[in-house]
C-alpha positions in Angstrom: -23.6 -4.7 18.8 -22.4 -8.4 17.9 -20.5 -8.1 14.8 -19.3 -11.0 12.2 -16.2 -10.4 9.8 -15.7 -12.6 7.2 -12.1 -12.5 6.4 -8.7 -12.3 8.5 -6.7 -10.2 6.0 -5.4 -7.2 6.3 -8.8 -5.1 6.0 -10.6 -8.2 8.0 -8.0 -8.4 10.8 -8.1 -4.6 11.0 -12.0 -3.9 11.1 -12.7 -7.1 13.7 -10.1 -5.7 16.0 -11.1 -2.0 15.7 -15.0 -3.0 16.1 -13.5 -4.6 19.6 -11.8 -1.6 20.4 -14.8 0.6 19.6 -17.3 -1.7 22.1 -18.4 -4.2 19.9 -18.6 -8.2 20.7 -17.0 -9.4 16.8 -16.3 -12.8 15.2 -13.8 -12.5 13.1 -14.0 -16.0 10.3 -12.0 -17.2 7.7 -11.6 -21.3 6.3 -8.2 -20.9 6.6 -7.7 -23.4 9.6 -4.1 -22.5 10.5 -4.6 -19.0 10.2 -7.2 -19.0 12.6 -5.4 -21.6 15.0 -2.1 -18.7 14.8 -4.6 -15.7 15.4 -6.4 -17.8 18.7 -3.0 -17.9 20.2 -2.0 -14.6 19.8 -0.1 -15.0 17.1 -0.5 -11.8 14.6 -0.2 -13.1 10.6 0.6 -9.1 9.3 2.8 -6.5 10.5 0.5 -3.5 11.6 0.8 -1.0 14.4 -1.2 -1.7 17.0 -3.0 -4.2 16.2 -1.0 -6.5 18.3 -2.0 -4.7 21.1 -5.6 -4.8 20.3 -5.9 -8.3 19.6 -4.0 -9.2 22.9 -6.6 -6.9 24.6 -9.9 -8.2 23.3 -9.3 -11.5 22.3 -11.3 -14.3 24.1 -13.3 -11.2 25.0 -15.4 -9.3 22.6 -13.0 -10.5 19.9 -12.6 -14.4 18.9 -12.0 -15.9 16.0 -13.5 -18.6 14.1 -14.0 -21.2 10.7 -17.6 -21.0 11.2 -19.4 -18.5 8.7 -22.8 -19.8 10.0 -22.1 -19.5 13.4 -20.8 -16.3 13.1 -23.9 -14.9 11.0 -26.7 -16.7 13.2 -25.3 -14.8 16.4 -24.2 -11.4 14.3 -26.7 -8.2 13.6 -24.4 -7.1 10.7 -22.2 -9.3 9.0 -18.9 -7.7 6.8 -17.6 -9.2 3.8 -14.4 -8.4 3.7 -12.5 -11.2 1.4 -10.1 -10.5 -1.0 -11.2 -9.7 -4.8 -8.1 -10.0 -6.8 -7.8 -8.8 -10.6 -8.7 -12.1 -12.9 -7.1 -12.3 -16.6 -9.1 -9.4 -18.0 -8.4 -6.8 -15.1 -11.8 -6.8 -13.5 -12.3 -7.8 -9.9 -12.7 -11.8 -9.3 -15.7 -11.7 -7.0 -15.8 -15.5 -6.3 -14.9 -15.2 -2.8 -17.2 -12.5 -2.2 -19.7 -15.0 -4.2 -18.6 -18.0 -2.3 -19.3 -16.2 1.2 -22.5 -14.8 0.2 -23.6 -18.5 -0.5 -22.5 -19.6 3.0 -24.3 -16.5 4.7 -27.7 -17.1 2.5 -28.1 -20.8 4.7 -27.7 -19.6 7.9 -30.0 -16.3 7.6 -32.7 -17.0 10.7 -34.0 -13.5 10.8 -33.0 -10.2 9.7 -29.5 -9.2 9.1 -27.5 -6.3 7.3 -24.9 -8.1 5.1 -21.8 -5.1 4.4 -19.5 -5.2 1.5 -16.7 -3.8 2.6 -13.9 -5.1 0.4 -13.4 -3.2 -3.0 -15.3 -4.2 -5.2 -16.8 -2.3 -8.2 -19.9 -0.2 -8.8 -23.2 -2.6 -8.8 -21.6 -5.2 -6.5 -24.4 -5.2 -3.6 -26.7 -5.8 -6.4 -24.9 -8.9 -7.3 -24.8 -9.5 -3.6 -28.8 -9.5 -3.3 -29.6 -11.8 -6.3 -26.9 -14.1 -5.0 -28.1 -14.2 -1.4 -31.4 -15.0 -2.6 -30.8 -17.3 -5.2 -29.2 -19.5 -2.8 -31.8 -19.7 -0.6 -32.3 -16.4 1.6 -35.6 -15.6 2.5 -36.8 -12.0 0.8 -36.9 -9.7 4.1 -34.7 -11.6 6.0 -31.5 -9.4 4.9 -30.7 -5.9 3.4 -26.9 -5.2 2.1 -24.9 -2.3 2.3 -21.8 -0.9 1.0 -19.2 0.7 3.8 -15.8 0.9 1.5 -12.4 1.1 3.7 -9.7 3.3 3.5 -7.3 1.7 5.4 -3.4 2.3 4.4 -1.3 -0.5 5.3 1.4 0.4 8.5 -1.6 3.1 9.7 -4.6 0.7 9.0 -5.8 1.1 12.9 -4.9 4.7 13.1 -7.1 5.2 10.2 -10.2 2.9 11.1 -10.5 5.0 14.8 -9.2 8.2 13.1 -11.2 8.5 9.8 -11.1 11.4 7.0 -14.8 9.9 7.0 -17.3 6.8 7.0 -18.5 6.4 3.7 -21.9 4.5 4.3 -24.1 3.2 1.3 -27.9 2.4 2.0 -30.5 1.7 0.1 -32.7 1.4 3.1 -33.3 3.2 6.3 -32.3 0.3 8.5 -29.6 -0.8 7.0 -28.4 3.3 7.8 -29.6 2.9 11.0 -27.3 -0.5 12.0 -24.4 1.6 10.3 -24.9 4.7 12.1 -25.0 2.9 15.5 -22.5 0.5 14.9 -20.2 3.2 14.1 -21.7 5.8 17.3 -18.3 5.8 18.8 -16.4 7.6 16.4 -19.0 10.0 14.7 -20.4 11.4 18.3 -16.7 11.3 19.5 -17.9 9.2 22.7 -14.7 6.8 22.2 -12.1 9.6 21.7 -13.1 10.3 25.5 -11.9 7.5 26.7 -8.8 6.1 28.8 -5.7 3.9 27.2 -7.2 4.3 23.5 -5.0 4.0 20.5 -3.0 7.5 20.5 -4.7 10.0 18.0 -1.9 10.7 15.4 -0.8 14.5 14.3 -4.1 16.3 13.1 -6.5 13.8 13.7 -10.6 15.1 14.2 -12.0 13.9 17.1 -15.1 13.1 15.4 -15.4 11.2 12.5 -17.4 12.5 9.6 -20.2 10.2 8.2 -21.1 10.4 4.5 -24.3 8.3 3.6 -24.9 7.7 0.1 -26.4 5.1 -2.1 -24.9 1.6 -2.0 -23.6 2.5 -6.1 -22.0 6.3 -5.1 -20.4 4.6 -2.2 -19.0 1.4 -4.0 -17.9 4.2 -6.4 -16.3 6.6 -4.1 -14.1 3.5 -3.2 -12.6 2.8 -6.7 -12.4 6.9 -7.7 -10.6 7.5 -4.4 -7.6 4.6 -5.1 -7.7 5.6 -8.9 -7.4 9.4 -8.1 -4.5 8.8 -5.9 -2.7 6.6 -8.2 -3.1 9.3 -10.6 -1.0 12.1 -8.0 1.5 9.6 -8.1 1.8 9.0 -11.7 2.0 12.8 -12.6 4.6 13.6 -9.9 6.6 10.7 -11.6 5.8 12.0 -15.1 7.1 15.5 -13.9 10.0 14.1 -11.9 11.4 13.1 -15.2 10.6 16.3 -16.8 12.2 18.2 -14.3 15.2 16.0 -13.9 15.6 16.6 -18.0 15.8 20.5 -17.3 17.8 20.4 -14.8 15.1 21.4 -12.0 14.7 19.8 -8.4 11.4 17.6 -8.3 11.4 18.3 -4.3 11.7 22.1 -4.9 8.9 21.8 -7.1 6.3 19.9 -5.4 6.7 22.1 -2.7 5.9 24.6 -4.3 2.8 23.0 -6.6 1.6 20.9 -3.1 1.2 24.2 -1.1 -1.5 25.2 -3.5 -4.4 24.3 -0.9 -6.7 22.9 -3.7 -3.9 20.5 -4.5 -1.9 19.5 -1.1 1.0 17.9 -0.7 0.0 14.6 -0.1 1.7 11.6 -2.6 3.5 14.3 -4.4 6.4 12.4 -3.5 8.7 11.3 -6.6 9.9 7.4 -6.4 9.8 4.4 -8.2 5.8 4.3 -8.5 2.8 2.7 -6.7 2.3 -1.1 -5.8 0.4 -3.5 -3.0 -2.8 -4.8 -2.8 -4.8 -2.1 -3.9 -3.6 0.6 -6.3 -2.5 -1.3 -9.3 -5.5 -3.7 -8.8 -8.3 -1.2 -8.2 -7.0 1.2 -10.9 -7.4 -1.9 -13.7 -10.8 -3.1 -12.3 -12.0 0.8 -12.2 -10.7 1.0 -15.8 -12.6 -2.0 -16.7 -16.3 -0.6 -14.9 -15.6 2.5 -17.1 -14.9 -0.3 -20.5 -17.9 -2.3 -19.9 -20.3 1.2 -19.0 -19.1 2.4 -22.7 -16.8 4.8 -21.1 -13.4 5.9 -22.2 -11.6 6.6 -19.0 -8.0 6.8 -21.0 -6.3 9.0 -18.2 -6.2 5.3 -16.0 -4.6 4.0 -18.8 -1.6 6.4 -18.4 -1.5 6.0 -14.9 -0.7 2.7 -15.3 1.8 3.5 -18.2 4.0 6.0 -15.9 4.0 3.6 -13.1 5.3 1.1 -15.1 7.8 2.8 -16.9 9.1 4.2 -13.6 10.9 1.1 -12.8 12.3 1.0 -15.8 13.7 4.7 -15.6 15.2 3.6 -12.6 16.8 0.9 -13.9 18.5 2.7 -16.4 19.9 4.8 -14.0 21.4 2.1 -12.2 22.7 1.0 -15.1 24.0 4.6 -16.5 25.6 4.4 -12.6 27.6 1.5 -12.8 27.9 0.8 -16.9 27.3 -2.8 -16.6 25.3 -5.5 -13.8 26.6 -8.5 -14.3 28.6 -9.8 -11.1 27.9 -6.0 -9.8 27.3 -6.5 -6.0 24.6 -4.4 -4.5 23.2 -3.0 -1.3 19.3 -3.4 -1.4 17.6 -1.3 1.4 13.6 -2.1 1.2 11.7 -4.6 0.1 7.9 -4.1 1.0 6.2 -1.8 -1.4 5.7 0.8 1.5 7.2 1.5 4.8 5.8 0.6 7.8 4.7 -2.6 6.3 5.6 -6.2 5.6 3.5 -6.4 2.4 5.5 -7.4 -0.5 2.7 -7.4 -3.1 3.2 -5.7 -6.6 6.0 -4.2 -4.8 8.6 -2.2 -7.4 11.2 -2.9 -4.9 10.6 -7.0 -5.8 10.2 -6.1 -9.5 13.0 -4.2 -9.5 15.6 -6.6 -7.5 14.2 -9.5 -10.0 15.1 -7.4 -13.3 18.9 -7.1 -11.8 19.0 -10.6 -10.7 18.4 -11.4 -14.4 21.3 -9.0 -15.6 23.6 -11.0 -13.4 23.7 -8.7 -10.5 24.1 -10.1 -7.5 22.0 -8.7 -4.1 22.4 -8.4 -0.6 18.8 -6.9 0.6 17.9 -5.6 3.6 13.9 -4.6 4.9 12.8 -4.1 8.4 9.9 -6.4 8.1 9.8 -7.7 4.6 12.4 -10.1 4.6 10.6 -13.4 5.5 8.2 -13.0 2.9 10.7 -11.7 0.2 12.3 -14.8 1.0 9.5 -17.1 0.1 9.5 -15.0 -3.3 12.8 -14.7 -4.5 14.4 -17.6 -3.3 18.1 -18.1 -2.8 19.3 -17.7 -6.0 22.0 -14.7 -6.2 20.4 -12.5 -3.6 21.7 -12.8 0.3 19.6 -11.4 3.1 21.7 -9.2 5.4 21.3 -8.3 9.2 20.7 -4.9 8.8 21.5 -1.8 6.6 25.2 -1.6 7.0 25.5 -5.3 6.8 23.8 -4.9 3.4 26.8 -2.0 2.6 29.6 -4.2 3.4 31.6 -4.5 0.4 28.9 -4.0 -2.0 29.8 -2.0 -5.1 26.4 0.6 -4.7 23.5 0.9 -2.7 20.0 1.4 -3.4 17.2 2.7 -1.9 13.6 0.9 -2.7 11.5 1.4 0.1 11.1 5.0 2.3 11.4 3.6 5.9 12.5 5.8 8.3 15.6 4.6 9.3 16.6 4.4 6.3 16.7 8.5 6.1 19.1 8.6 9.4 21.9 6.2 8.0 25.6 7.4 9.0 26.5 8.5 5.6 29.8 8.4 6.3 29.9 5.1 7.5 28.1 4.0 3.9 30.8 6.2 2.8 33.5 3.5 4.2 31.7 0.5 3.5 30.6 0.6 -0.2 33.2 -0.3 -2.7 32.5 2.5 -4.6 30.6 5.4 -3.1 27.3 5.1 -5.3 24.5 5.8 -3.5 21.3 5.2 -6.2 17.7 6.7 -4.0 14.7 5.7 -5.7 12.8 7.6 -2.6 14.7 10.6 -2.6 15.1 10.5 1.4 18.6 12.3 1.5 18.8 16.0 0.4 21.9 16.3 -2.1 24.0 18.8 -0.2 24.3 16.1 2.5 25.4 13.4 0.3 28.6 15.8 -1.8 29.5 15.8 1.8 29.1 12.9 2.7 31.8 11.9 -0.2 29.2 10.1 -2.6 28.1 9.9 -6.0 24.4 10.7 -5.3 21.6 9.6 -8.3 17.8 10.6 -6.8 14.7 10.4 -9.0 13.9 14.2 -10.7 16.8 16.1 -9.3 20.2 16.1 -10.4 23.2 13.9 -9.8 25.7 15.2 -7.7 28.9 14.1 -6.9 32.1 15.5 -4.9 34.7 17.6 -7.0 37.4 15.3 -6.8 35.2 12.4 -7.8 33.7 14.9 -11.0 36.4 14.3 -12.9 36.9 10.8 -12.7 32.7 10.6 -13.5 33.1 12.8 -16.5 35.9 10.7 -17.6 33.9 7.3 -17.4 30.9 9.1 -19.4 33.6 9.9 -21.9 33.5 6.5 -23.0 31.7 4.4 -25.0 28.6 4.1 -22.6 25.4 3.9 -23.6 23.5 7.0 -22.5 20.1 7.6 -21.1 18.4 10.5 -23.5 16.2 13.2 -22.2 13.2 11.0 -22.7 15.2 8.6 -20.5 15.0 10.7 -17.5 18.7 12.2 -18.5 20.9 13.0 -15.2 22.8 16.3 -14.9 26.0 15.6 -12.8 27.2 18.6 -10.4 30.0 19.0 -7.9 30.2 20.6 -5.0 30.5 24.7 -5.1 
């Protein structure tokens, strides 16, 4: 089917290329002339597995790119809106760009189209998106909407457009479902999994996707519950990771043993330093603000958002409660983006939290294995330094810490972090080393919900500093238990 995509971020550039991929001829718009200039030669704006291969494969083919909404549309038999909607000054989504598209599509509507939402956007959006297509100018007939919601996780976007939990698909009309249903054939009858050189299925994967077709409001809905109910998993395993951490038990220990319960999972019952990007902490306020203007109290969001704040500052004081002051401390950053296997920086705690020690006079030397030119743009010059690696980042720093869970950073030489910190402070707000490895190891080892541990000839000089006058982090505070090696 000929496809257009309105929007090249990171659910745009994803969708056009996996439509190509799937058989589909796509044009894939945005009025961002530069962008589209870098994207024409190859050039790929995000870091996202795959997708360079993909866009090398199809492009000039049945994938081109373009600033042209109204050529796009008058050639297209669906048409996905897929701009960003970022949270305006009272939390709820800003739909102007969807808005500003839907005005552009309206004038070049010829004859009959289905216009898909499939940015998040909350409950009663295609409704919007009907009275605005026809207010500026769409004939009535010409045009039925639908919802189709992604959920796309940045670093596995592609895997997770070819290799779906399921299609959510919201209709209000039969051909609308019909487009839908065809355009995504491929996956649901498994004809595409078949096959040669496709994008590898990862661990687990179905071979046949699931569709779900609801209503355009369930579906819209199922979108904003999904993020918010995750975002919730990770606010309670935080909440408990201070809990346990205050007992004296080992968050890791118990989230195995509450995430083998098969109605719960272990899925995001990993303690850290909280949530971020583009779509947690955004979706969870605008779903917070449906529930507000429907008359609803949904308080349990308003938590959510409480714990994830107050996880950086836990954190914080943990640092703090590791090295007594910050100011002309040097430290060893390792990750920047707000996830691994990603280059997205936005509402990342890792930035929030290297900003708050830049203010205490810290000093940084970060390190991120795709981050760092846009970190760069964000946090200037000023008192951080951008090292060459991980060890570089080590060299002569007085601690490390550990913001972002990449995978290399969970095969370090601890030994050789042992020799080139200053002192042997390791601080883990991921928790990707186990603590057995780290007494070891020779290092002072702070994680989020498990004990501190440190080495028995390093115990005594620890319990001597904590002797002092220091200012100590109470139970409520996320309290750390020190213990040496047996």
């Amino acid at each position: 089917m000929r496809i257009a995509v309105i929007g090249s971020g990171y659910v745009g550039l994803v969708s056009a290329a996996c439509f190509a991929e799937i058989g589909h001829e796509v044009k894939c718009v945005d009025n961002d002339v530069n962008k589209i200039a870098m994207l024409q030669r190859g050039e790929i704006p995000i870091h996202e597995r795959h997708l360079p291969e993909l866009i090398q494969r199809y492009s000039g083919g049945r994938l081109n790119f373009s600033t042209s909404v109204i050529d796009a549309v008058e050639k297209a038999e669906a048409v996905f809106i897929t701009v960003g909607t970022p949270p305006s000054a009272n939390g709820e989504a800003d739909l102007s760009f969807v808005e500003a598209v839907a005005i552009e599509i309206a004038s070049a509507l010829r004859e009959h189209k289905v216009v898909v939402e499939k940015s998040t956007v909350p409950v009663r959006t295609c409704e919007w998106l009907t009275k605005s297509l026809l207010l500026n100018g769409a004939r009535a007939g010409s045009f039925s909407v639908a919802s189709n919601p992604e959920f796309l996780r940045e670093g596995t976007a592609v895997s997770d457009f070819l290799y779906p939990d399921r299609i959510v698909v919201g209709v209000d009309d039969e051909l609308s479902a019909a487009v839908l249903e065809k355009i995504y054939e491929p996956l649901t009858t498994g004809t595409y999994y078949s096959q040669k050189e496709i994008i590898p299925a990862p661990g687990g994967a179905s071979l046949k996707a699931r569709i779900i077709v609801t209503n355009a409001k369930s579906a819209e809905l199922i979108k904003h519950a999904s993020n918010a109910f995750l975002a919730m998993k990770i606010s309670f395993v935080n909440a408990l990771a201070n809990v346990a951490e205050s007992v004296g038990a080992d968050i890791t220990q118990v989230c195995d043993g509450v995430g083998s319960d098969s109605r719960i999972g272990p899925r995001f019952l990993n303690a850290g330093i909280g949530y971020g990007g583009s779509c947690f902490p955004k979706d969870v306020q605008a779903f917070q603000a449906v529930a507000n203007n429907c008359g609803c109290d949904f308080g349990m969001l308003t938590e959510v958002m409480r714990v994830n704040t107050e996880q950086r500052g836990i954190f914080l004081k943990k640092v703090r409660s590791a090295l007594w002051t910050l100011r002309g401390k040097k430290l060893a950053v390792l990750g920047l983006a707000f996830k691994a296997d990603t280059d997205d920086i936005r509402e990342s705690p890792a930035i929030e939290i290297i900003e708050s020690l830049l203010k205490e006079g810290a000093q940084v030397r970060a390190y991120d294995p795709a981050a760092m030119a846009k970190s760069r743009k964000t946090l200037g010059e000023n008192g951080i330094e951008y090292a060459k690696n991980a060890y570089d980042a080590m060299d002569g720093s007085d601690a490390l810490l550990i913001l972002t869970e990449w995978k290399e950073f969970s095969a370090l030489d601890l030994n050789r972090i042992r020799s080139l910190l200053k002192y042997p402070i390791v601080i883990d707000g991921r928790n990707l080393y186990e603590p057995r490895q780290m007494i070891e190891a020779g290092l002072l080892y702070h994680s989020i919900g498990r004990a501190t541990v440190a080495p028995k000839l390093m115990l005594s000089k620890t319990m001597e500093l904590n002797s002092r006058d220091v200012p100590k982090v109470t139970s409520s505070e996320s309290t750390s238990h020190t213990v040496a090696a047996a």
